[in-house]
N, CA and C of each residue as an Amber inpcrd file, in Angstrom:
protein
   252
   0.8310000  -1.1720000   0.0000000   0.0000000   0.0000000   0.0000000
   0.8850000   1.2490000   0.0000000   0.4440000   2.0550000  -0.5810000
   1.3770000   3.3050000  -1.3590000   0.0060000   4.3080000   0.1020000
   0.8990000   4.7140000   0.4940000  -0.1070000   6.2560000   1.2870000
   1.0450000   7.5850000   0.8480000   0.1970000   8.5600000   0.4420000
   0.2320000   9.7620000  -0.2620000   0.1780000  11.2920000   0.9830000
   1.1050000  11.9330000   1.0760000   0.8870000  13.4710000   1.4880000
   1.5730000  14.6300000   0.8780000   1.2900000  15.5290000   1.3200000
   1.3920000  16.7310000   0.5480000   2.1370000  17.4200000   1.2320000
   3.2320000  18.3860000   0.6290000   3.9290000  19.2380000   1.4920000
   4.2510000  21.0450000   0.9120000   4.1420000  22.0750000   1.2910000
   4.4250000  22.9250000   0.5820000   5.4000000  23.6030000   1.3040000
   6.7650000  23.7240000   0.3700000   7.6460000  23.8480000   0.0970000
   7.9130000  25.6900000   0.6720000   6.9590000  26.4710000   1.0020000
   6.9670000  27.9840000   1.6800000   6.4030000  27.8240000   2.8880000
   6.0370000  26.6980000   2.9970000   5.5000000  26.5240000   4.4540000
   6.8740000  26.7290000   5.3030000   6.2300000  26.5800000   7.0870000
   7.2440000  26.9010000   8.0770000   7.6570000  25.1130000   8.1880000
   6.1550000  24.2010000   7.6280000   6.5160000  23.0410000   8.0030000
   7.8170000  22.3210000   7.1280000   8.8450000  21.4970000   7.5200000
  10.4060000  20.9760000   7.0540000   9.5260000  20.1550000   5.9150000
  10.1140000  19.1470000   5.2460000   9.8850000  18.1810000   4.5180000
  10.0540000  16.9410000   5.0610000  11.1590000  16.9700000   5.4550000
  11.6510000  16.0500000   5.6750000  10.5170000  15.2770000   7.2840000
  10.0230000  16.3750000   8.1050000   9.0080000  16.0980000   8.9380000
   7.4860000  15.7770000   8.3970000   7.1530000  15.9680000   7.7830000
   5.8830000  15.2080000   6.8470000   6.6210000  13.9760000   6.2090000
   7.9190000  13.5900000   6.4340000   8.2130000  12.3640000   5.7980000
   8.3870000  11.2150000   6.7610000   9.0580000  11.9660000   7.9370000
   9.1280000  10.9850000   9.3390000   7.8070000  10.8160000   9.6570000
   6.7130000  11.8640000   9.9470000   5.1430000  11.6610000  10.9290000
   4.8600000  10.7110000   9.8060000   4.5560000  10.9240000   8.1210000
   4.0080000   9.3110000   7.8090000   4.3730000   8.2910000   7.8560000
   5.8610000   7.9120000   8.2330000   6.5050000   7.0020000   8.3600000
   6.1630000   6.2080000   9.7880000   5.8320000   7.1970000  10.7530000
   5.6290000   7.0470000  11.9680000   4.3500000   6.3700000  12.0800000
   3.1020000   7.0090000  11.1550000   2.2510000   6.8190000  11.2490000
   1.8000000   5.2130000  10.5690000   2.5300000   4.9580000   9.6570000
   2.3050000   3.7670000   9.0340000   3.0980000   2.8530000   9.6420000
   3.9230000   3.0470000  10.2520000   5.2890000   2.2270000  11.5050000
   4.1800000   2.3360000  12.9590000   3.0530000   2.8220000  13.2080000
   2.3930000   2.9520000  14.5430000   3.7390000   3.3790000  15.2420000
   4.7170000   4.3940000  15.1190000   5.3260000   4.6080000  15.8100000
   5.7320000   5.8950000  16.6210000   6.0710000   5.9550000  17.6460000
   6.0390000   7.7560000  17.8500000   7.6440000   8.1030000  17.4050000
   7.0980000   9.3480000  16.3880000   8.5070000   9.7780000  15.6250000
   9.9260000   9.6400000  16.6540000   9.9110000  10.1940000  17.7950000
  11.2710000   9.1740000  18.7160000  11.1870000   7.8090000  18.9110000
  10.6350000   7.2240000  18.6340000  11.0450000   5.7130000  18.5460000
  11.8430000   5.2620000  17.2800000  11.5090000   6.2920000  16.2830000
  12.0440000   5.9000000  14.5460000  13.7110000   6.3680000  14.7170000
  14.2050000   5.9240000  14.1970000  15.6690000   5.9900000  13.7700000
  16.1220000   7.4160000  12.9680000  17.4390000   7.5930000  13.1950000
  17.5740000   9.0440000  12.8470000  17.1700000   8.9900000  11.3130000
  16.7620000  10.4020000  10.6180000  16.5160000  10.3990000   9.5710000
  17.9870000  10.4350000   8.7970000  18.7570000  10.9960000   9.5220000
  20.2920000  11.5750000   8.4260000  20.9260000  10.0780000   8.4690000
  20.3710000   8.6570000   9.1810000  21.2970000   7.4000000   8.5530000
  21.0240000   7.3350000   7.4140000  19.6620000   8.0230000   6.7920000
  19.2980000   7.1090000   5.4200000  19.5620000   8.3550000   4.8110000
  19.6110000   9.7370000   4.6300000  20.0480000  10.2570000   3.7640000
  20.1730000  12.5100000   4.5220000  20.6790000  12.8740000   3.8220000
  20.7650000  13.9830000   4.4850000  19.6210000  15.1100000   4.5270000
  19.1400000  15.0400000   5.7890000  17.8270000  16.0750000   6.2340000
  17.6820000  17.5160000   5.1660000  19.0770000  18.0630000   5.4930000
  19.3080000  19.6900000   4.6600000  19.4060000  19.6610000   3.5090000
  19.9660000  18.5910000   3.1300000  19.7580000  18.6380000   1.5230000
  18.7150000  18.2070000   1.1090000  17.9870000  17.8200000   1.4750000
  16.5050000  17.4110000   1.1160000  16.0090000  18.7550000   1.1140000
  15.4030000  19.2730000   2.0100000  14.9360000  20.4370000   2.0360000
  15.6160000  21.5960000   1.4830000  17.0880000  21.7320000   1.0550000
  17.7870000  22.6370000   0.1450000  17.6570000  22.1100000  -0.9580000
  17.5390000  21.3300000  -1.6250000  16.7580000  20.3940000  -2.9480000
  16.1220000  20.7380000  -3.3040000  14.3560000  20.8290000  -2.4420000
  13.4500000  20.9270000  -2.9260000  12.9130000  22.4810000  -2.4340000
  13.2670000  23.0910000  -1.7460000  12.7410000  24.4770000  -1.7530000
  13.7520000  25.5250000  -2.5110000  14.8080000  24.8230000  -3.1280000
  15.2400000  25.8850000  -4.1600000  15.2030000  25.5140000  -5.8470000
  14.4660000  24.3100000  -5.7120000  14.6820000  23.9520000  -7.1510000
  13.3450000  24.8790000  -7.8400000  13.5560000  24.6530000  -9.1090000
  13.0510000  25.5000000 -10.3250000  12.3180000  24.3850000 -10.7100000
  12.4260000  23.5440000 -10.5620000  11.2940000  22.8100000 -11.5650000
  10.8330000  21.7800000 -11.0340000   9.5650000  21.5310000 -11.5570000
   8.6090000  20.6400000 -11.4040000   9.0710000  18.8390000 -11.6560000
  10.1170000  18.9970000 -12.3860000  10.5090000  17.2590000 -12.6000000
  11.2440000  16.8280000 -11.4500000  11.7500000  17.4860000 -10.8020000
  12.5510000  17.0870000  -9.8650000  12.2520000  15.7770000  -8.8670000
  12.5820000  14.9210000  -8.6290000  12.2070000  13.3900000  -7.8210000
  13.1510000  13.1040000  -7.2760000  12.7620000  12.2900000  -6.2760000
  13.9250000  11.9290000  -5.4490000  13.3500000  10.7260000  -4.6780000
  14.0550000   9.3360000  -4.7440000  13.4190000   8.1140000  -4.1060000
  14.7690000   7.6350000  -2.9940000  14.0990000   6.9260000  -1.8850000
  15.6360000   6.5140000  -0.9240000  15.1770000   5.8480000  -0.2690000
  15.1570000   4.7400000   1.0110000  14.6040000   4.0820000   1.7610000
  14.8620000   4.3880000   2.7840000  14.5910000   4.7080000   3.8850000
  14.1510000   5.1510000   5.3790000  13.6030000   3.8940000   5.9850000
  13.3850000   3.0490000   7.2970000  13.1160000   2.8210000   8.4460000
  12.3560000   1.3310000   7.5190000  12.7230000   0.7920000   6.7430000
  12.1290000  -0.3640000   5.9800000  10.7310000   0.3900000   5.0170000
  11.0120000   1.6080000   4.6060000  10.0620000   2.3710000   3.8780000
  10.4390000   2.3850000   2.6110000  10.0030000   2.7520000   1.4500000
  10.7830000   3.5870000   0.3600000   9.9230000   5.0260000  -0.1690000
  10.9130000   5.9760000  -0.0730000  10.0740000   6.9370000   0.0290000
  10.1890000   7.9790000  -1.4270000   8.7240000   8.5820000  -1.8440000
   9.2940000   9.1160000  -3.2240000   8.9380000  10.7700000  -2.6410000
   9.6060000  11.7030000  -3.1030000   9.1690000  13.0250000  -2.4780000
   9.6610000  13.7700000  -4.4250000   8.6440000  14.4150000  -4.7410000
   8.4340000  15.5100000  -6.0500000   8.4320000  16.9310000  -6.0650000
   9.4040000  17.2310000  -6.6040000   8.9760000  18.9610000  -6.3770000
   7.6630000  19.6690000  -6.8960000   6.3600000  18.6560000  -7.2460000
   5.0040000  19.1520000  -6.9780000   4.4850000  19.3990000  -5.9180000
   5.3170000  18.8260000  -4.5620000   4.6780000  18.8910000  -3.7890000
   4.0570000  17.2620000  -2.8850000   4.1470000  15.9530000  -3.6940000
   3.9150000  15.1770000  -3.0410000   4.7540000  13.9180000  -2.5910000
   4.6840000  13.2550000  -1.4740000   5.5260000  12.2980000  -0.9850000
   4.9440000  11.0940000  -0.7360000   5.4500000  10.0550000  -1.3510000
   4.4350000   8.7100000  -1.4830000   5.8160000   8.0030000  -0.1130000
   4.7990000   6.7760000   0.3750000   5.4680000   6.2640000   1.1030000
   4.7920000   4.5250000   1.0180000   6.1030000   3.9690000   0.7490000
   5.6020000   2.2430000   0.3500000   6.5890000   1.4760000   1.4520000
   5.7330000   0.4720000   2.0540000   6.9230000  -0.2000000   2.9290000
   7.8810000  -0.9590000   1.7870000   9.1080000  -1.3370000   2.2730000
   9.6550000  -1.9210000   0.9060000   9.5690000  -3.5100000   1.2960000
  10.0240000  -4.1970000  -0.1170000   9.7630000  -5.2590000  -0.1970000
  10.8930000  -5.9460000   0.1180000  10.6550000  -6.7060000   1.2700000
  12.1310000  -7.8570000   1.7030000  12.0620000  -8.8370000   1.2630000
């Protein structure tokens, strides 16, 4: 099961935190129980990525906490547990 959220990129809210709470949320876990986000890839550059890019193609896929996660510079972040 693929679950879908939305993030906007002028908001005060991070990205990378709409990526942990669904992770959390589909893990039933409280975001301190989840593992740091910067083992699986770097927090600031995520969010320096996607709030300075110019364009709309931009994608970016990586796996987090047994997740795989897709985040678009439209604005949306899919989250699939991955397959072992």
């Amino acid at each position: 099961m693929v679950v879908t959220t939305q993030y906007d990129p002028h908001s005060e809210q991070t990205i990378v935190s709409r990526i942990v709470e669904t992770v959390s949320n589909l893990a039933e876990q409280e975001v301190e129980e989840l593992p740091p986000l910067y083992d699986s890839i770097d927090p600031e550059a995520v969010e320096r990525l996607f709030r300075q890019s110019e364009t709309q193609e931009l994608k970016l896929i990586f796996q987090y906490c047994g997740y795989t996660i897709w985040v678009n510079a439209t604005g949306t972040i899919a989250v699939e547990a991955s397959h072992q």
